[in-house]
C-alpha positions in Angstrom: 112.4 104.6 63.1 110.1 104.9 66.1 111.7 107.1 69.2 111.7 105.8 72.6 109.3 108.5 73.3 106.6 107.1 70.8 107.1 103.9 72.4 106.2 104.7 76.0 102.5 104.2 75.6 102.3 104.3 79.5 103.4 108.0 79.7 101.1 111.0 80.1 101.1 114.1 79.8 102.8 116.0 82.5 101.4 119.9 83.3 102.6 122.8 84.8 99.8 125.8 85.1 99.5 129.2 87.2 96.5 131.9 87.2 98.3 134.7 85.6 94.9 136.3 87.0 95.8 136.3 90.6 99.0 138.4 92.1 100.9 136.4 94.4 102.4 139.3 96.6 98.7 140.0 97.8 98.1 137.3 99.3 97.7 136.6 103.8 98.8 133.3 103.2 100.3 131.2 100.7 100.1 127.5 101.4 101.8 124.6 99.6 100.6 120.8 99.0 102.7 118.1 98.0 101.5 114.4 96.9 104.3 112.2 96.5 102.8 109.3 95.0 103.9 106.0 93.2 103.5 107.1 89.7 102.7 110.8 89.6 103.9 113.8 92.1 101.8 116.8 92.3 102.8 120.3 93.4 99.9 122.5 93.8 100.4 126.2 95.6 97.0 128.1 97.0 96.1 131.8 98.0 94.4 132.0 100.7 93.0 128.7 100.0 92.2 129.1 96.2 94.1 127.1 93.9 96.7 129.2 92.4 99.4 127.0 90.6 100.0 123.3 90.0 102.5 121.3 88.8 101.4 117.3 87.9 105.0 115.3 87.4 105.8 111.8 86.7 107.3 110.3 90.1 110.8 109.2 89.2 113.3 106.8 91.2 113.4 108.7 94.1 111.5 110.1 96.3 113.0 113.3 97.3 114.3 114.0 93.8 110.5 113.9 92.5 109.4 116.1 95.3 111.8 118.7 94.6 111.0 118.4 90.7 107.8 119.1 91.0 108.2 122.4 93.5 111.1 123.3 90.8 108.5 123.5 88.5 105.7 125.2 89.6 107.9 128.3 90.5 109.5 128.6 87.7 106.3 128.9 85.9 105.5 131.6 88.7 109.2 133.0 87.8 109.2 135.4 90.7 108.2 133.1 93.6 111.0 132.0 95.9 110.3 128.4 98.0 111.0 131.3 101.1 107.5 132.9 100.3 106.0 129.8 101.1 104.0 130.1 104.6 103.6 126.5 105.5 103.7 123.2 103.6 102.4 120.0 104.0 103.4 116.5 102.5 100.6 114.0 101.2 101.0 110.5 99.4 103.1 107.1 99.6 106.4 109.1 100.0 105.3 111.8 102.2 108.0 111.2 104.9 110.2 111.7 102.4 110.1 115.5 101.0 112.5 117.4 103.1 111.1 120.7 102.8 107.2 120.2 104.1 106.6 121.2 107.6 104.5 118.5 108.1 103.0 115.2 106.5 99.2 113.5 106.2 97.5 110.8 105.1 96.5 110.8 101.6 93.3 109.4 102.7 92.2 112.7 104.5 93.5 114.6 102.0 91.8 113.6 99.5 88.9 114.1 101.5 89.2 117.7 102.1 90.2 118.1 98.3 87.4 116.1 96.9 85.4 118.6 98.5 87.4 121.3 97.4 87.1 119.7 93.2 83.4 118.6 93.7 81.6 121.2 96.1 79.9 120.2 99.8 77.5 117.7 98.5 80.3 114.4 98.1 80.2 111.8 100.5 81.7 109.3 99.0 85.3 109.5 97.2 86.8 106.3 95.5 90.6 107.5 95.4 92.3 105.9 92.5 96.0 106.1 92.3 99.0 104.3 91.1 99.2 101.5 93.0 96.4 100.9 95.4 92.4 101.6 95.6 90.5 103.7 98.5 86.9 104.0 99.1 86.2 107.2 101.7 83.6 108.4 103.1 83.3 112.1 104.2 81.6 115.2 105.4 80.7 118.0 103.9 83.8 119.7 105.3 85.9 116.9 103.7 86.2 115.4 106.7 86.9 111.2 106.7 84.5 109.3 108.4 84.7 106.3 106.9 87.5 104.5 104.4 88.6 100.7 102.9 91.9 100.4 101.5 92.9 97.6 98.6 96.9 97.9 98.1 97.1 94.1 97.7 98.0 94.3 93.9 98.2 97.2 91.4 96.3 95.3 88.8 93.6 97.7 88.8 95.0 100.8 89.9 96.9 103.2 87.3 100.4 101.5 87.4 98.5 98.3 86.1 96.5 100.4 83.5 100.1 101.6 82.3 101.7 98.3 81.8 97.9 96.7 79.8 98.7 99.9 77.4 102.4 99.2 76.9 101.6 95.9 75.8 98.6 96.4 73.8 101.0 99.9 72.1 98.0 101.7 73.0 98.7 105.5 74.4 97.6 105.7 78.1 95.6 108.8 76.9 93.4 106.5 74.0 92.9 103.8 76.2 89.3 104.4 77.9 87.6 105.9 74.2 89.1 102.6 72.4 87.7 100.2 75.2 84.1 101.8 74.9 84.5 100.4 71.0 82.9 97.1 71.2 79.6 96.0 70.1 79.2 93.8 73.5 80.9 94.1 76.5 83.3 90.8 77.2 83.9 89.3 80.6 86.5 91.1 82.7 89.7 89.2 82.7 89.8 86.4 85.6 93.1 88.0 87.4 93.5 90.7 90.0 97.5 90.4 89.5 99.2 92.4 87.2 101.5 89.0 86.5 98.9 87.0 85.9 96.6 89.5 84.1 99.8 90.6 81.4 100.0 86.6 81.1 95.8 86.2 80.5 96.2 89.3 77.9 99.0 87.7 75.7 96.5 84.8 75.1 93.7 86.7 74.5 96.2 88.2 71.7 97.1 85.2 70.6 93.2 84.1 70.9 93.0 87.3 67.7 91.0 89.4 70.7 91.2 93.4 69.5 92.6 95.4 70.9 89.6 97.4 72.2 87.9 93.9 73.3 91.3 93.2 75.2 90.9 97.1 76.9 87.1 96.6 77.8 87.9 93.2 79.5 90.6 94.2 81.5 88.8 97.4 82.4 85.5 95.5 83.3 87.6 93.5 85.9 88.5 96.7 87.3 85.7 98.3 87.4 84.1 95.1 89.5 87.0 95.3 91.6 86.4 99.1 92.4 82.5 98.6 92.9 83.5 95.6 95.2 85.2 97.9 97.8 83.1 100.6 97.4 80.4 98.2 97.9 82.1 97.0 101.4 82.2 101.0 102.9 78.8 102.1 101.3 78.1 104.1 98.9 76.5 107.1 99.6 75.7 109.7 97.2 76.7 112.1 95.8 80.0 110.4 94.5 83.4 111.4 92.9 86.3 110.0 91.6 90.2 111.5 92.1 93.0 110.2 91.0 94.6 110.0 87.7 92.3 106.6 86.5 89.2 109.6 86.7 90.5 110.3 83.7 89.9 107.3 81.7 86.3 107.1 80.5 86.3 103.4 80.0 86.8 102.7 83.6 84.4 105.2 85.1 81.6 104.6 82.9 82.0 100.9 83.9 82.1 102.0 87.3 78.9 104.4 87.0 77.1 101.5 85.1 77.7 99.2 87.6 76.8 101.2 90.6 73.6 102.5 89.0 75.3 106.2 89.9 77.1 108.8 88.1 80.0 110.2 89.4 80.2 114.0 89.6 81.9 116.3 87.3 84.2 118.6 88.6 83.8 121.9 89.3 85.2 125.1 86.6 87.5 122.1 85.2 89.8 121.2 87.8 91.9 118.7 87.6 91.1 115.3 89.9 94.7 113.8 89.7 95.4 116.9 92.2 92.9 116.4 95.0 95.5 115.4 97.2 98.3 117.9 96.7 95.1 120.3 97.0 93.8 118.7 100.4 97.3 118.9 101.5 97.4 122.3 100.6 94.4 123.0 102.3 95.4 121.8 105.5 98.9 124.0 105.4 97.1 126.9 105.5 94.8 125.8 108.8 98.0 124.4 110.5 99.8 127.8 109.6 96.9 129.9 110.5 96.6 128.2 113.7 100.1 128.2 114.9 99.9 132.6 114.5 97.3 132.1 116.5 99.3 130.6 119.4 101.7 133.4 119.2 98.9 136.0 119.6 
């Protein structure tokens, strides 16, 4: 008998991780990010603006249950942090209004700015922001700074929720998906839809059709690719480039991607994780806001 969990082809892993290198207690100030986003929540706690502790969570079916589920986490992997210790917080993502602990909330789009930066080093100007249901093309400084964005949140066809519902119906695990769709001898047209309706409908012809799975994959990967290069097509593209968001993590897009722009897309730096560039840019800016308000009472 198959479980429910073997059946959930969608689901990635979720990760909780601290430095057991660094000492929490020394630290001037310890700054929190939060990025409450559509499908995945990321908790991520800095020292002194080093990356100290993450958590990476599946977003559930509320808001303010995912945000505290995520900060849950990452201290009880610390074990002897309390939320108290916290200087200052700061709320990123789709349901940033909505964690009732952060002191205050920011766009994702300059967040991801200042944590691409952070991931990638100085040299990124342009960041293509892939998340769970919607596609943005920034433009920044070498201080992470936004100067420039496009936004597609018109369907989630090629953002991650749509990648998630292609694997469930294919019974391909989310984490397989990108290596299998690099498996074909020629790349097929990309899939006619940008709907995730429409494009579920065109992929249970193509099954019927006899098309792989790995065909299927490339096709509908190919479309998303041309829909990514599209936008970032329509804001520039200036180099060097980088990818955040949890789709950075599927080869099969971003080689289409790179292939189609003519330009790779950096790696990032001592392994960090993309999927928390916000929660990180977020992070980032808790500690400025916190260090600028002692300041004031100077």
């Amino acid at each position: 008998m198959v479980s429910v969990q073997e059946s959930e082809y969608w689901r990635w892993p979720e990760q909780i991780w601290v430095d057991e290198s660094k000492d929490w207690k020394n630290a001037e100030v310890i700054s929190c990010g939060i990025d409450l986003g559509s499908v995945s929540t990321q908790a991520v706690i800095m020292l002194d603006g080093e990356l100290y502790a993450y958590a990476n969570m599946r977003t559930g079916t509320g808001s303010v249950a995912s945000a505290e589920k995520a900060i849950n986490a990452v201290l009880e992997k610390i074990g002897d942090m309390k939320r108290e210790n916290i200087h200052y917080t700061v709320a990123t993502g789709y349901g940033r209004v909505s964690v009732p602990f952060a002191n205050k909330s920011i766009t994702e789009i300059a967040c991801h700015g200042r944590g691409a930066v952070y991931i990638y080093g100085d040299s990124v100007r342009t960041v293509l922001d892939m998340g769970g249901q919607d596609l943005k093309a920034i433009k920044v400084d070498s201080r992470g700074k936004v100067v420039n964005f496009l936004m597609n949140d018109k369907c989630a066809a090629g953002t991650g929720r749509g990648i998630e519902v292609v694997c469930d119906l294919l019974a391909v695990p989310i984490t397989q998906a990108g290596e299998l769709s690099l498996k074909v001898d020629e790349e097929p047209e990309p899939v006619s839809t940008t709907c995730v309706v429409f494009a579920k409908s065109e992929i249970l012809g193509l099954i019927r059709k006899g098309w792989s799975k790995e065909k299927i994959l490339a096709a509908f990967f190919n479309a998303v690719a041309s829909r990514v290069v599209e936008l970032l097509e329509r804001v520039g593209v200036e180099p060097d480039f980088a990818i955040t968001g949890g789709i950075s993590k599927n080869i099969g897009v971003v080689k289409r991607i790179e292939d189609k722009l003519g330009l790779k897309a950096l790696k990032p730096k001592n392994g960090l994780d993309p999927q928390l560039a916000g929660a990180i840019g977020a992070a980032l800016f808790a500690r400025a806001l916190y260090l600028k308000e002692q300041k004031k009472k100077k």
